[in-house]
ZAKOLBA-978780 format. One record per residue (C-alpha): residue in three letters; x, y, z. Coordinates in steps of 0.2 Angstrom, whole numbers, plus 2048, in hexadecimal, padded with zeros to 3 digits. Layout:
BEGIN
<rec ALA, <X, Y, Z>>;
...
***
This chain:
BEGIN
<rec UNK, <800, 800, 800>>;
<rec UNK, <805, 811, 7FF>>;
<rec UNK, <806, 817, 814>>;
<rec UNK, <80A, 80B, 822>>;
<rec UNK, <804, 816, 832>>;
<rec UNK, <7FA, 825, 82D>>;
<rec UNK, <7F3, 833, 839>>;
<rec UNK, <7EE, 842, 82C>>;
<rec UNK, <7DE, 847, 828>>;
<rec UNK, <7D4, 83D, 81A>>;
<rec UNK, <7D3, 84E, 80E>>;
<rec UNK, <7E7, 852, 811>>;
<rec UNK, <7EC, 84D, 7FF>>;
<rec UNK, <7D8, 84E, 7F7>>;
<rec UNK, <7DB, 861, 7F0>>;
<rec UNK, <7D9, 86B, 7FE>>;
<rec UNK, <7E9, 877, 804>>;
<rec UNK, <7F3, 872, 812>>;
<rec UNK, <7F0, 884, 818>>;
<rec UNK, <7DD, 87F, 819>>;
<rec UNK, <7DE, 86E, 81D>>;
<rec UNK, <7E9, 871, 82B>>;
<rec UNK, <7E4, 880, 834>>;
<rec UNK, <7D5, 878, 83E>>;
<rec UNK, <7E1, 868, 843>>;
<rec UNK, <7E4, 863, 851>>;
<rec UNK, <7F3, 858, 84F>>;
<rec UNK, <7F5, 845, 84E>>;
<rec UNK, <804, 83D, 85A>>;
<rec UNK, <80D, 82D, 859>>;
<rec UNK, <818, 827, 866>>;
<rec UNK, <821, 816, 862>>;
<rec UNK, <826, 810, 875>>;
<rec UNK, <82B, 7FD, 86F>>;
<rec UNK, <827, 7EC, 864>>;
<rec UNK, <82C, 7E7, 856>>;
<rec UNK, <825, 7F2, 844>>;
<rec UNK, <827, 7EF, 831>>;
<rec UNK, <822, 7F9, 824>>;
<rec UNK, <820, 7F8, 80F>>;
<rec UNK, <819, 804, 806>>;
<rec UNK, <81A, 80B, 7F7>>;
<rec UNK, <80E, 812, 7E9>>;
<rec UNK, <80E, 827, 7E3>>;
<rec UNK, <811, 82C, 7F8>>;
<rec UNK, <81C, 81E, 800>>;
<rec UNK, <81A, 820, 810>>;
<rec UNK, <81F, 817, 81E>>;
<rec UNK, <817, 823, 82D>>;
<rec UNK, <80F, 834, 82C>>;
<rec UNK, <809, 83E, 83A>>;
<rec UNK, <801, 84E, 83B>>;
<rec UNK, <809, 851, 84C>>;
<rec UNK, <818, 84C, 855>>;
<rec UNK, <820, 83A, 853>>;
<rec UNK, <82A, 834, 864>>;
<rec UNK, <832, 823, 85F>>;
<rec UNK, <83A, 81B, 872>>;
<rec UNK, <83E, 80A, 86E>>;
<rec UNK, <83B, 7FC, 863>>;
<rec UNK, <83F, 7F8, 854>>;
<rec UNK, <839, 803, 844>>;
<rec UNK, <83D, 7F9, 831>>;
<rec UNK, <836, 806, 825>>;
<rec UNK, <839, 801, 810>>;
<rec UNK, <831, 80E, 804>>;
<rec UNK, <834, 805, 7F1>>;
<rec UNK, <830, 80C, 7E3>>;
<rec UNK, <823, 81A, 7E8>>;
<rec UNK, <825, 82B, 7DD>>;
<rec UNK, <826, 838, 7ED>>;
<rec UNK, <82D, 82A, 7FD>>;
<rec UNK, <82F, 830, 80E>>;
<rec UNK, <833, 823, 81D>>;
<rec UNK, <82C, 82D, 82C>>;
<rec UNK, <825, 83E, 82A>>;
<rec UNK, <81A, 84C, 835>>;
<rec UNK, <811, 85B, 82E>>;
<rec UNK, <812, 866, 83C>>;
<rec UNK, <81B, 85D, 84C>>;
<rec UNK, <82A, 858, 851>>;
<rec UNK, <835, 847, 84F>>;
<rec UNK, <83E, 840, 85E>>;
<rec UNK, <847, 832, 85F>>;
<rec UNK, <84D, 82D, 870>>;
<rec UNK, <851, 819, 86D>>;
<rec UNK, <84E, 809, 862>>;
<rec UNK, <854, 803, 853>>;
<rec UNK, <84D, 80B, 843>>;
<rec UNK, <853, 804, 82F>>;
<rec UNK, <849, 80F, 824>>;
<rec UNK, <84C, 80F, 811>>;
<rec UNK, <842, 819, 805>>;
<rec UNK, <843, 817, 7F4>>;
<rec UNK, <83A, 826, 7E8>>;
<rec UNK, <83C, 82A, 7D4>>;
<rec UNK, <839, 83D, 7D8>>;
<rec UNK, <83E, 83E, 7ED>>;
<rec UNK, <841, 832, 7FB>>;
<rec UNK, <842, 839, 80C>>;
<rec UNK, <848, 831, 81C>>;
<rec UNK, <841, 839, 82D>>;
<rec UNK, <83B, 84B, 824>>;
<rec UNK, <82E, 857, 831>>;
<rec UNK, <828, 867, 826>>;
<rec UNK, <825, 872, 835>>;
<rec UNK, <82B, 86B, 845>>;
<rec UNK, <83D, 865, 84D>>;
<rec UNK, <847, 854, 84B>>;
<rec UNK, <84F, 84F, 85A>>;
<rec UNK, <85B, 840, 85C>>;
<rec UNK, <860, 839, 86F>>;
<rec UNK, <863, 827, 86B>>;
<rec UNK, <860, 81A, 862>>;
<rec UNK, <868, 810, 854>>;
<rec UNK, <863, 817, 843>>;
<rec UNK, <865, 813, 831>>;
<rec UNK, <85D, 81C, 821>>;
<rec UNK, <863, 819, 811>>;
<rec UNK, <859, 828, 804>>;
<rec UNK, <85B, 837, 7FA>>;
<rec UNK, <859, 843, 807>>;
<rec UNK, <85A, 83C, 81A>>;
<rec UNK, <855, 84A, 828>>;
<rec UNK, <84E, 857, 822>>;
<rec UNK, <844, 864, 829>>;
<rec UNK, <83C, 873, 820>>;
<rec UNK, <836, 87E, 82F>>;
<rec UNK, <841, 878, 83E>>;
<rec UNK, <851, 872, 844>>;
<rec UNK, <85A, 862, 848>>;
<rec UNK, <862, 85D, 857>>;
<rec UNK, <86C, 84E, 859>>;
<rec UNK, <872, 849, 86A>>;
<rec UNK, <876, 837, 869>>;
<rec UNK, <872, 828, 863>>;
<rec UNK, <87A, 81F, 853>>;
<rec UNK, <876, 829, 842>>;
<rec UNK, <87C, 81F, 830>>;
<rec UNK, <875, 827, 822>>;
<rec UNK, <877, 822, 810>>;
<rec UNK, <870, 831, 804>>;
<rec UNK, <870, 837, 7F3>>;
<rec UNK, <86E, 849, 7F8>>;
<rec UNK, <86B, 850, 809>>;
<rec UNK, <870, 847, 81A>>;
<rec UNK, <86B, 852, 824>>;
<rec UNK, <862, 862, 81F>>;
<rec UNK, <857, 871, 828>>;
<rec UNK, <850, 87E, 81A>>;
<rec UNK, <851, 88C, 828>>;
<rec UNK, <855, 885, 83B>>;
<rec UNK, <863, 87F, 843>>;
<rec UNK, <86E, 86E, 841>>;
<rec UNK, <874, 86A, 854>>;
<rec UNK, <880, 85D, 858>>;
<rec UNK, <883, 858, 86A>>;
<rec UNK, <887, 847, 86A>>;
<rec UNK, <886, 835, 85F>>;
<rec UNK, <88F, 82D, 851>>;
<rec UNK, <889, 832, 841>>;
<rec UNK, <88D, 82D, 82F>>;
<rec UNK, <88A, 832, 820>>;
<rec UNK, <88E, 82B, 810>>;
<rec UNK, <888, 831, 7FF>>;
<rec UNK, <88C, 82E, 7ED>>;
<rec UNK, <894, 83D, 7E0>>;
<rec UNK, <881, 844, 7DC>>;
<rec UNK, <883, 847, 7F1>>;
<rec UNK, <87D, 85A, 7F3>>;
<rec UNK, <882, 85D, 806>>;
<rec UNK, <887, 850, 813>>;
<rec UNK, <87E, 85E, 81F>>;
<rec UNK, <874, 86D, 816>>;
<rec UNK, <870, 87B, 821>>;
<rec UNK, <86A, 88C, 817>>;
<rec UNK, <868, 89D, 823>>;
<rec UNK, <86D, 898, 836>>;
<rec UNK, <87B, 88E, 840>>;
<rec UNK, <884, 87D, 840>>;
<rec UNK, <889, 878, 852>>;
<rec UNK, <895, 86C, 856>>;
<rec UNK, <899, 865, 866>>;
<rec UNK, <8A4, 855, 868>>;
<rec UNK, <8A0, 846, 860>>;
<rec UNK, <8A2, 83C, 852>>;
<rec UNK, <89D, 83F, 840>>;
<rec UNK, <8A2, 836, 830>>;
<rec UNK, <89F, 83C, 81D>>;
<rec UNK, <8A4, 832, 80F>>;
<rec UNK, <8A1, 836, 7FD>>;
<rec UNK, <8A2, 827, 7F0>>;
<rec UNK, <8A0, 825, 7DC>>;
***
């Protein structure tokens, strides 16, 4: 099918505006706390999870495979924030126009913990926020962006992250109008053919 876990309104992509359709929400949340999840999805919007509100994943295990879908995002919220504070995610999205790892359009991505994989064309991104990472164990594999924030801040704290990419690779980390912090740990980006 095209969406594995879905909490948006049923007229979200039926031709009314986001600016319409979203201004009377109240947002949708998700908190993963544990067990054991699998997703497949694939069709015009391959999507693995997307929430109107905030998504908190706490443990567990999270396997995510986007094949094939024109526009593929793994896990994505509309207006709330992402935070990961443990379990082991694998998410893979495959897209003939975009594939997106962990995007959130208007709220924050925050990484503690956890063991996480994504292999896609643009990994975490965020169009309205910013992206904190504080711990946990970050391998990316991208064709574009690893980590990207359109106007907020990219703030790195703690971790191991790595980033691997191939020569179309546009930034390992893509930030356009505010500030890169770096504070003591480890971080990895390799560019191949």
């Amino acid at each position: 099918g095209m969406v594995g876990i879905y909490l948006m309104p049923a007229d979200m992509y039926s031709g009314a505006s986001p600016a319409d359709t979203m201004s009377a929400l109240v947002p949708a949340d998700l908190t993963i706390e544990n067990g054991d999840i699998s997703i497949q999805a694939n069709g015009t919007m391959g999507v693995g999870i997307a929430v109107m509100g905030d998504v908190t994943i706490k443990g567990g295990s999270l396997d995510i495979a986007i094949d094939n879908a024109m526009m593929g995002r793994g896990i994505t919220s509309q207006m709330g924030d992402i935070v990961i504070e443990d379990g082991n995610l694998n998410i893979a999205v495959a897209g003939q126009f975009t594939s997106d790892g962990i995007t959130s359009t208007n709220g924050n991505i925050e990484i503690s913990g956890g063991t996480i994989a994504i292999d896609a064309e643009e990994a975490v991104c965020t169009d309205e926020g910013s992206i904190t990472i504080s711990g946990g164990d970050l391998t990316i594999d991208v064709e574009s962006d690893g980590l990207y924030a359109e106007i907020g801040d990219i703030t790195i704290s703690g971790g191991n992250i790595t980033i691997t990419g191939t020569v179309y690779v546009d930034f390992c980390i893509h930030i356009n109008l505010v500030a890169l912090a770096i504070h003591g740990w480890v971080l990895d980006l390799i560019v191949y053919d």
